[in-house]
N, CA, C and O atoms as a GROMACS GRO file, in nm:
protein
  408
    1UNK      N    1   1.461  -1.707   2.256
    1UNK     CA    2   1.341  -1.651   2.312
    1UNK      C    3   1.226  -1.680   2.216
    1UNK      O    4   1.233  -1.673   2.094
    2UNK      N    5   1.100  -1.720   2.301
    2UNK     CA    6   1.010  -1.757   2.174
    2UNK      C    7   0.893  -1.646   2.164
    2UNK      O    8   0.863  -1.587   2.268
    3UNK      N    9   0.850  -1.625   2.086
    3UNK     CA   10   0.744  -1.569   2.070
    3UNK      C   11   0.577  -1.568   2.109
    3UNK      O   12   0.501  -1.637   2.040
    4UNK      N   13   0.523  -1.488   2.220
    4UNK     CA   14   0.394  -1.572   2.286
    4UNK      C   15   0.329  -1.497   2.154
    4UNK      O   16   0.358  -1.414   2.068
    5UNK      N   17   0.221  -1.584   2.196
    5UNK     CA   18   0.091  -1.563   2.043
    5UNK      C   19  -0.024  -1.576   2.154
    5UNK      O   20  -0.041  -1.648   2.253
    6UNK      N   21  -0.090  -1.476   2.091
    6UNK     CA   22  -0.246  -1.471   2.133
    6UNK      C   23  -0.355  -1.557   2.087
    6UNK      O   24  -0.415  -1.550   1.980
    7UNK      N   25  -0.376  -1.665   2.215
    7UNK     CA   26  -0.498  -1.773   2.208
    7UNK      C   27  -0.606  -1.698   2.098
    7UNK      O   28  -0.654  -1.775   2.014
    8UNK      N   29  -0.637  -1.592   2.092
    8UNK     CA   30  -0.766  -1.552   2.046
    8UNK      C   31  -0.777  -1.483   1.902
    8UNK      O   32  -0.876  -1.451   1.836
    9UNK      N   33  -0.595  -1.469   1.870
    9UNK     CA   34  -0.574  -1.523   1.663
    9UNK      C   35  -0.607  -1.646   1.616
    9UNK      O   36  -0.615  -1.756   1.669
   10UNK      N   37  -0.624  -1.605   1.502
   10UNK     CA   38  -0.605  -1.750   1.446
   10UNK      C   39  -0.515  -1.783   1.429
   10UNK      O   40  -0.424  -1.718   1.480
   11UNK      N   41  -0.481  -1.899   1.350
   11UNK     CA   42  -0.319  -1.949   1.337
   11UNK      C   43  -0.301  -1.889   1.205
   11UNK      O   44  -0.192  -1.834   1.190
   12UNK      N   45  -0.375  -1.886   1.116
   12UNK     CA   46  -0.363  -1.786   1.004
   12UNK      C   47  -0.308  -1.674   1.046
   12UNK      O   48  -0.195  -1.656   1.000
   13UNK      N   49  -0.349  -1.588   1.121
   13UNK     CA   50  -0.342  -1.464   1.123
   13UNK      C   51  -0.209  -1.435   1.214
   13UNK      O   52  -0.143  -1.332   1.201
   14UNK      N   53  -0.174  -1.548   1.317
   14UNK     CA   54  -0.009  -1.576   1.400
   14UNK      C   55   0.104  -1.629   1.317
   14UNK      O   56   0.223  -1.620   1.348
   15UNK      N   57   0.029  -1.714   1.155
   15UNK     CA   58   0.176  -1.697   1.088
   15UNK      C   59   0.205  -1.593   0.994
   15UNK      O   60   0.322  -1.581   0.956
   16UNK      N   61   0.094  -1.495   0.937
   16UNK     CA   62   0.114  -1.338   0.888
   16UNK      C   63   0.186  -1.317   1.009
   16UNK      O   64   0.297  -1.368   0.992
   17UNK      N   65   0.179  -1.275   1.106
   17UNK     CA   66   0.264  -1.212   1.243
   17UNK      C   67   0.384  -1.237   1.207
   17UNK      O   68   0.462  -1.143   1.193
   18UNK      N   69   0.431  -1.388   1.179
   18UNK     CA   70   0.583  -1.428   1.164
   18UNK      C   71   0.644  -1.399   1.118
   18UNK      O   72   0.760  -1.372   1.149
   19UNK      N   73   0.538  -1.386   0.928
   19UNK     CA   74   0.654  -1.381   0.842
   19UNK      C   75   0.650  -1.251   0.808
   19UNK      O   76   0.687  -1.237   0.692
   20UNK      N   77   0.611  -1.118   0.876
   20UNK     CA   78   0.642  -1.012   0.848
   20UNK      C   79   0.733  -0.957   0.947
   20UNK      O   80   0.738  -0.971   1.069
   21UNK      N   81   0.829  -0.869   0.834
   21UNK     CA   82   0.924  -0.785   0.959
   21UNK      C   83   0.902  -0.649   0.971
   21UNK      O   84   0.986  -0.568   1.010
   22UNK      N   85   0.741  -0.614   0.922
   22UNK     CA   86   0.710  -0.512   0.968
   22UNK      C   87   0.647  -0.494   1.094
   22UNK      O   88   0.535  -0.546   1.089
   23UNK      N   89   0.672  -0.436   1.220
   23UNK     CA   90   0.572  -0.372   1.317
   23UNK      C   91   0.472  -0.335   1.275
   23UNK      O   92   0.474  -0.248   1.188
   24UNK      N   93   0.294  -0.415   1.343
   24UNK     CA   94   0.193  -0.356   1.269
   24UNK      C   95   0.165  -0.291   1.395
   24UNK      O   96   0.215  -0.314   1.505
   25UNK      N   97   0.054  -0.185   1.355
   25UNK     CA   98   0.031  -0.125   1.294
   25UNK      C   99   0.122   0.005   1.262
   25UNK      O  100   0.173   0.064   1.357
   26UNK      N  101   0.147   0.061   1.103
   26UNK     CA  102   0.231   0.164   1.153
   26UNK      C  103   0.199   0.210   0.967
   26UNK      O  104   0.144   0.160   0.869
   27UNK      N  105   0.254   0.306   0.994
   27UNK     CA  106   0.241   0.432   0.866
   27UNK      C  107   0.340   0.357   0.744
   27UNK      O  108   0.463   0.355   0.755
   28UNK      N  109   0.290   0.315   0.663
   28UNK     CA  110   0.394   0.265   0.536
   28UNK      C  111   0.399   0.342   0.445
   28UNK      O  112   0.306   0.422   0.442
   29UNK      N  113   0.505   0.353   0.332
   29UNK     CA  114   0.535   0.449   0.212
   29UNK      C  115   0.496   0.327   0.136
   29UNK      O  116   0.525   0.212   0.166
   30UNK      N  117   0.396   0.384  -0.013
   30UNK     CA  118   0.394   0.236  -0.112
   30UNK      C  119   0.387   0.341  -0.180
   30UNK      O  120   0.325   0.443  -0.149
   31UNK      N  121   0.470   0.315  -0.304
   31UNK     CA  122   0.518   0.396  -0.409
   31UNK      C  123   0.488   0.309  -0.533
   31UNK      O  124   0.521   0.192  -0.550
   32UNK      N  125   0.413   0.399  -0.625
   32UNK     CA  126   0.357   0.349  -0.730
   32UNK      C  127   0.361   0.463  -0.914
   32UNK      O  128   0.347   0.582  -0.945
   33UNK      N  129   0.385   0.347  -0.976
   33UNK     CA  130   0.431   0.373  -1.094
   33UNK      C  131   0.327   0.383  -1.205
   33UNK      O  132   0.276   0.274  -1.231
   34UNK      N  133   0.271   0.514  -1.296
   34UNK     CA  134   0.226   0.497  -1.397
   34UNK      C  135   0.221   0.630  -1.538
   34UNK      O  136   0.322   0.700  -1.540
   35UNK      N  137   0.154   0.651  -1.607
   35UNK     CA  138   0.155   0.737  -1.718
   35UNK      C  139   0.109   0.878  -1.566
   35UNK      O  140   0.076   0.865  -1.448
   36UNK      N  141   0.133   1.000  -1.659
   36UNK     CA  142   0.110   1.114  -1.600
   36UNK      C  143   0.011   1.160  -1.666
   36UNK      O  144   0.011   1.245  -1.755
   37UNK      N  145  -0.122   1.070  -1.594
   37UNK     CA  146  -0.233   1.134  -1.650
   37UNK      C  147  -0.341   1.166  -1.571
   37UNK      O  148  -0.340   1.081  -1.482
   38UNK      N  149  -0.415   1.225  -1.557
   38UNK     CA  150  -0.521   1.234  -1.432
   38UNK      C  151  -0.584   1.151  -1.380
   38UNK      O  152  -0.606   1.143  -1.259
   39UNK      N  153  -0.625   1.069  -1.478
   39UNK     CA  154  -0.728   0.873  -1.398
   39UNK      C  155  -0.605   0.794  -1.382
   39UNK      O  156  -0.638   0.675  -1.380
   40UNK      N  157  -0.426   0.814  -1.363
   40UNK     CA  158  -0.373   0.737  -1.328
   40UNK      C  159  -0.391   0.786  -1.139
   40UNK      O  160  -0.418   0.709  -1.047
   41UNK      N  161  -0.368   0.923  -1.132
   41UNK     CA  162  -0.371   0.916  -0.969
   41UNK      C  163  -0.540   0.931  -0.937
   41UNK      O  164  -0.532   0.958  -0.817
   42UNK      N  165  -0.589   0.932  -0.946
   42UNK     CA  166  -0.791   0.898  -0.870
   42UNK      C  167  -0.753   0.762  -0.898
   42UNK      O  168  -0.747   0.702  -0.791
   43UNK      N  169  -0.725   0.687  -0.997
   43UNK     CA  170  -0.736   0.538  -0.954
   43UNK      C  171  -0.643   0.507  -0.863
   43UNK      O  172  -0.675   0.393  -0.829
   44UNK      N  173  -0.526   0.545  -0.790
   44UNK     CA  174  -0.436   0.499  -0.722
   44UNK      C  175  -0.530   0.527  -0.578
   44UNK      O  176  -0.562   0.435  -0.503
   45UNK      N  177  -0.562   0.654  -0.558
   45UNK     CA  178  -0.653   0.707  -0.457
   45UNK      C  179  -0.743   0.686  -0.436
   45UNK      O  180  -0.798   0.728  -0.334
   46UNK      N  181  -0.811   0.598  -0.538
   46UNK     CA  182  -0.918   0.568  -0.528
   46UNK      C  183  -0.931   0.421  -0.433
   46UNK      O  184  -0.998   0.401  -0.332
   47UNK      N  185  -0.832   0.324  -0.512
   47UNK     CA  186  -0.802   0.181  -0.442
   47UNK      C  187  -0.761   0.207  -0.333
   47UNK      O  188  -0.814   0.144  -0.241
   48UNK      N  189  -0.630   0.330  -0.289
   48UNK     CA  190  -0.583   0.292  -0.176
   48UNK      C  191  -0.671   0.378  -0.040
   48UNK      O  192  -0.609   0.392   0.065
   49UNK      N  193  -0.797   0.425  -0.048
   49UNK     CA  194  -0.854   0.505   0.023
   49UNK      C  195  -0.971   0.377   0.022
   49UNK      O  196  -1.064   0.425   0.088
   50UNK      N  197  -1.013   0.234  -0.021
   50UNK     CA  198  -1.058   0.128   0.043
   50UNK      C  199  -1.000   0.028   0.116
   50UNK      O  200  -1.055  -0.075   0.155
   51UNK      N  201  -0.844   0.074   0.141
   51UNK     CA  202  -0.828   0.000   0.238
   51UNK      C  203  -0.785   0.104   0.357
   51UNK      O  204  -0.802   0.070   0.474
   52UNK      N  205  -0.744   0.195   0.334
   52UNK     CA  206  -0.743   0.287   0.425
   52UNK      C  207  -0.820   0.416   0.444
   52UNK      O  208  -0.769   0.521   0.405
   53UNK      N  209  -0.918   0.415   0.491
   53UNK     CA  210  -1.014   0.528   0.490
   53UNK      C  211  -0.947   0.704   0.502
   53UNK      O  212  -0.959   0.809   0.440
   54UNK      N  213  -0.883   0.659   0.606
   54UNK     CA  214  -0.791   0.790   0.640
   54UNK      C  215  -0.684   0.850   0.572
   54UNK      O  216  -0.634   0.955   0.612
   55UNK      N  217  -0.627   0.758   0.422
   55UNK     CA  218  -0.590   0.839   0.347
   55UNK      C  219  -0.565   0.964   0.356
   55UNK      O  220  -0.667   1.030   0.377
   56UNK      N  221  -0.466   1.026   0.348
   56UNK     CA  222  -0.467   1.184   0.323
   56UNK      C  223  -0.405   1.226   0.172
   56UNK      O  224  -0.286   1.256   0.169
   57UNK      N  225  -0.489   1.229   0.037
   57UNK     CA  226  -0.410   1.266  -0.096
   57UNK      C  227  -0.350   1.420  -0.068
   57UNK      O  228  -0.259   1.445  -0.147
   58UNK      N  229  -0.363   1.474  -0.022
   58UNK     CA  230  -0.254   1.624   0.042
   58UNK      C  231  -0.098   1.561   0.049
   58UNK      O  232   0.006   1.603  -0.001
   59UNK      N  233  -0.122   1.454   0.126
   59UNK     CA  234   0.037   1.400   0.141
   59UNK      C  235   0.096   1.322   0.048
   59UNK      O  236   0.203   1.273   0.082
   60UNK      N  237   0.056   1.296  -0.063
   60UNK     CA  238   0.101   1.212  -0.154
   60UNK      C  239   0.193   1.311  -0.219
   60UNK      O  240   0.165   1.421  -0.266
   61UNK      N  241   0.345   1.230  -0.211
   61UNK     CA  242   0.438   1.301  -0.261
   61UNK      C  243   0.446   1.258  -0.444
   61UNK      O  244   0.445   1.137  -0.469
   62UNK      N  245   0.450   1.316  -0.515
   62UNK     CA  246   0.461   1.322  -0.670
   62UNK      C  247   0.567   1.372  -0.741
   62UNK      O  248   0.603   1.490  -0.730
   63UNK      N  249   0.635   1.266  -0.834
   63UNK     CA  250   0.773   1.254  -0.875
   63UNK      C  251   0.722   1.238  -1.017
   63UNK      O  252   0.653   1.141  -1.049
   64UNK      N  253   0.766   1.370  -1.135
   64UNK     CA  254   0.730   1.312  -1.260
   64UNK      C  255   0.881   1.247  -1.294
   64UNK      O  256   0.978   1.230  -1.220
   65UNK      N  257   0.862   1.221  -1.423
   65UNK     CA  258   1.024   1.168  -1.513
   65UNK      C  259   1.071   1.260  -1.559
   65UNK      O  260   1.040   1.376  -1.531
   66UNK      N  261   1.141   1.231  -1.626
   66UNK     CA  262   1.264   1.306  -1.648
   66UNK      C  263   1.242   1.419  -1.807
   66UNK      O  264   1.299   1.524  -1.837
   67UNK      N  265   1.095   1.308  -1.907
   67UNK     CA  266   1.023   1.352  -1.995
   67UNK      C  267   0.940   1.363  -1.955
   67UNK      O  268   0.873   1.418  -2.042
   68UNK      N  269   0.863   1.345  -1.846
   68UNK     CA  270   0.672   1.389  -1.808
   68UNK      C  271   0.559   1.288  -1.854
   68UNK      O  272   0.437   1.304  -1.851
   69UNK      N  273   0.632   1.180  -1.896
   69UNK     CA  274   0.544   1.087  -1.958
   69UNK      C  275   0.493   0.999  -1.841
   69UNK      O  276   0.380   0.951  -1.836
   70UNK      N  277   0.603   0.981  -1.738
   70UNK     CA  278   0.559   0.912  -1.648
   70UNK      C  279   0.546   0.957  -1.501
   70UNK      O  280   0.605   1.063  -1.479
   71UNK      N  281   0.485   0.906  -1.398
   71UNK     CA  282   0.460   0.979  -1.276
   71UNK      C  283   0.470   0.882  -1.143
   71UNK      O  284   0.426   0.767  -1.144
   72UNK      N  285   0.532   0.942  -1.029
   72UNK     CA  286   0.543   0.794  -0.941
   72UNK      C  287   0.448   0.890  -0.860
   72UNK      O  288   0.425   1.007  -0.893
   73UNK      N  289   0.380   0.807  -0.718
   73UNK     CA  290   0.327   0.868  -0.637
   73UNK      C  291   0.365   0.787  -0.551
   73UNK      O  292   0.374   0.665  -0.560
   74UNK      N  293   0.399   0.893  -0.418
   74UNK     CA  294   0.459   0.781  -0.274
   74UNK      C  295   0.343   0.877  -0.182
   74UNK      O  296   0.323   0.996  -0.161
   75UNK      N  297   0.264   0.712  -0.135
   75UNK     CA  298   0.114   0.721  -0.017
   75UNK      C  299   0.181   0.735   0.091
   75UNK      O  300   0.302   0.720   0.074
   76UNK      N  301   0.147   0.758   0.200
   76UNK     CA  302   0.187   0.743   0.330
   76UNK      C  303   0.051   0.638   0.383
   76UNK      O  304  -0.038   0.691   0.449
   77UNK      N  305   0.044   0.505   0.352
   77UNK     CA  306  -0.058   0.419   0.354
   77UNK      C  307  -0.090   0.380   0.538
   77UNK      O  308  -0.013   0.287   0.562
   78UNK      N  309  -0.131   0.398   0.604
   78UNK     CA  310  -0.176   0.328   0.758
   78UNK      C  311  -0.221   0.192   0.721
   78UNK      O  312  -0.324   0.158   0.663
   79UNK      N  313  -0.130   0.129   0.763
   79UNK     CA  314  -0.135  -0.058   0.785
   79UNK      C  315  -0.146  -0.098   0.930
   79UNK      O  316  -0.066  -0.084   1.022
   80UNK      N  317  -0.281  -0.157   0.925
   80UNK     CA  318  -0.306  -0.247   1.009
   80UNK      C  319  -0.246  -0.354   1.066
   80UNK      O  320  -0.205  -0.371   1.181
   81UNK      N  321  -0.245  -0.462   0.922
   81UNK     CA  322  -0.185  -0.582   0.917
   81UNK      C  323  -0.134  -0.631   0.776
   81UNK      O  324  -0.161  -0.585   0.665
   82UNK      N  325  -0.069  -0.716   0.803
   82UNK     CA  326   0.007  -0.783   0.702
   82UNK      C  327  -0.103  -0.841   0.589
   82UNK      O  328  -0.061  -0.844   0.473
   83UNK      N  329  -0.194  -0.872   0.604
   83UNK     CA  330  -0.316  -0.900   0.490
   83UNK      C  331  -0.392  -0.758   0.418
   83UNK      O  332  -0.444  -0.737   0.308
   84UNK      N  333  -0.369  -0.684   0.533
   84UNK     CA  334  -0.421  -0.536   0.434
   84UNK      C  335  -0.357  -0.509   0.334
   84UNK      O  336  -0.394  -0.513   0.216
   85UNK      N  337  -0.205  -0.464   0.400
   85UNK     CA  338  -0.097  -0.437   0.324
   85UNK      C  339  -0.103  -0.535   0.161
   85UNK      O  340  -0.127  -0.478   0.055
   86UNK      N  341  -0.083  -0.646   0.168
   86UNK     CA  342  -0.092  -0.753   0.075
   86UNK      C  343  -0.235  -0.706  -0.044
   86UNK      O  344  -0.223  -0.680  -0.164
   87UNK      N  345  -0.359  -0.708   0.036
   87UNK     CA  346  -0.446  -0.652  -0.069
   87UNK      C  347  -0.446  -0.563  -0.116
   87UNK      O  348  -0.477  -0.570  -0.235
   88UNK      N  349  -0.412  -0.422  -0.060
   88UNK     CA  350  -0.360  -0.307  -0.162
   88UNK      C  351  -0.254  -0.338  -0.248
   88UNK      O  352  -0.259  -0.270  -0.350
   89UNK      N  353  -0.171  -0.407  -0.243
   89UNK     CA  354  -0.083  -0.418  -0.390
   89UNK      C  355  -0.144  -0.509  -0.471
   89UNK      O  356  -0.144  -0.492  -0.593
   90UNK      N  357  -0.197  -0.603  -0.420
   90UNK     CA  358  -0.281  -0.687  -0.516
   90UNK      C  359  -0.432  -0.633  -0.608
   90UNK      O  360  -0.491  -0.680  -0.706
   91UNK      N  361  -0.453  -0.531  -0.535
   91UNK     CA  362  -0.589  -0.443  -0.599
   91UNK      C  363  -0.453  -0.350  -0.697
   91UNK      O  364  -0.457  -0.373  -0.817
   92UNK      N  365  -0.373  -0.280  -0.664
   92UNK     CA  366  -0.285  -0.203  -0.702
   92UNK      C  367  -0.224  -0.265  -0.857
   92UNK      O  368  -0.247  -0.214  -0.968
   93UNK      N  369  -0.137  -0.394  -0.826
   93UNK     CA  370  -0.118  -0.428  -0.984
   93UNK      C  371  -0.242  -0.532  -1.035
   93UNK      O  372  -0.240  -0.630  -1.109
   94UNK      N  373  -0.279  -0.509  -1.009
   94UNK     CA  374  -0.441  -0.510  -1.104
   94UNK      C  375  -0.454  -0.419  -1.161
   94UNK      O  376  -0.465  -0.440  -1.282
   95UNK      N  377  -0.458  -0.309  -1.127
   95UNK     CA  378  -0.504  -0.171  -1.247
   95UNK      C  379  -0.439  -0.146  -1.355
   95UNK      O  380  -0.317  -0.134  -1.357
   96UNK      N  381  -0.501  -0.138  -1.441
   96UNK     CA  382  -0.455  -0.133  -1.559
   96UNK      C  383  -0.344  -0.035  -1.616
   96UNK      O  384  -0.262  -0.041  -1.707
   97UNK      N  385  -0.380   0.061  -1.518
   97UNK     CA  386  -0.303   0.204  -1.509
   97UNK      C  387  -0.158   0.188  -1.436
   97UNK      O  388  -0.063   0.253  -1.479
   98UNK      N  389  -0.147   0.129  -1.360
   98UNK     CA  390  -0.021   0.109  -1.262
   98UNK      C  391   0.046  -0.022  -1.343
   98UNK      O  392   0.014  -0.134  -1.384
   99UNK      N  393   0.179   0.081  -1.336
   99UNK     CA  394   0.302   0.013  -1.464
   99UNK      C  395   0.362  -0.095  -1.321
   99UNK      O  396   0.361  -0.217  -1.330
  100UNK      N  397   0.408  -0.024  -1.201
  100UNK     CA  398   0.451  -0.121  -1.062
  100UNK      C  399   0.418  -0.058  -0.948
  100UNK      O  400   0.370   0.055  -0.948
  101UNK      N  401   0.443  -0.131  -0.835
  101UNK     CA  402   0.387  -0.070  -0.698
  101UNK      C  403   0.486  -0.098  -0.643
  101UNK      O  404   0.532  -0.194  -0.705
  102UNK      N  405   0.574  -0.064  -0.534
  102UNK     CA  406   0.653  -0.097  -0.438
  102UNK      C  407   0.604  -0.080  -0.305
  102UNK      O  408   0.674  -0.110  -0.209
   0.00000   0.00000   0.00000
């Protein structure tokens, strides 16, 4: 069975379609790694509330370690598309503050 594609994508934007096996649009978890310090989560919230306006930091679930040195935070991120998704981790390990992102 083949896949119809919409005349009115680009072909850019019909082979993001392909090579993701996520259903867009839909609610993603991106879980991110850094020190447990206060400008580590505003900068996480900060980046990920320009690609998603609707952000809700209420829902950000927060996991310290086991010593408190370190802190994960899991977003409940709203993805559009496969290029959004892609630029929030790419703005994401950019920061200086974020040790990894998943």
């Amino acid at each position: 069975m083949s896949k119809k594609t919409n005349p009115e994508k680009s072909n850019q934007e019909n082979q993001a379609d392909e090579e993701s096996l996520i259903d867009f649009p839909c609610e993603f978890p991106v879980k991110v790694m850094g020190a447990a310090i206060p400008e580590f989560h505003d900068s996480v919230h900060k980046i990920a509330r320009q690609h998603d306006a609707r952000l809700n930091e209420e829902e950000t679930k927060i996991q310290h370690s086991k010593t408190g040195k370190y802190v994960s935070l899991t977003l409940n991120f709203h993805a559009e598309d496969k290029p959004q998704l892609d630029a929030l981790y790419k703005d994401l390990t950019n920061c200086e503050l974020v040790l990894w992102a998943l």
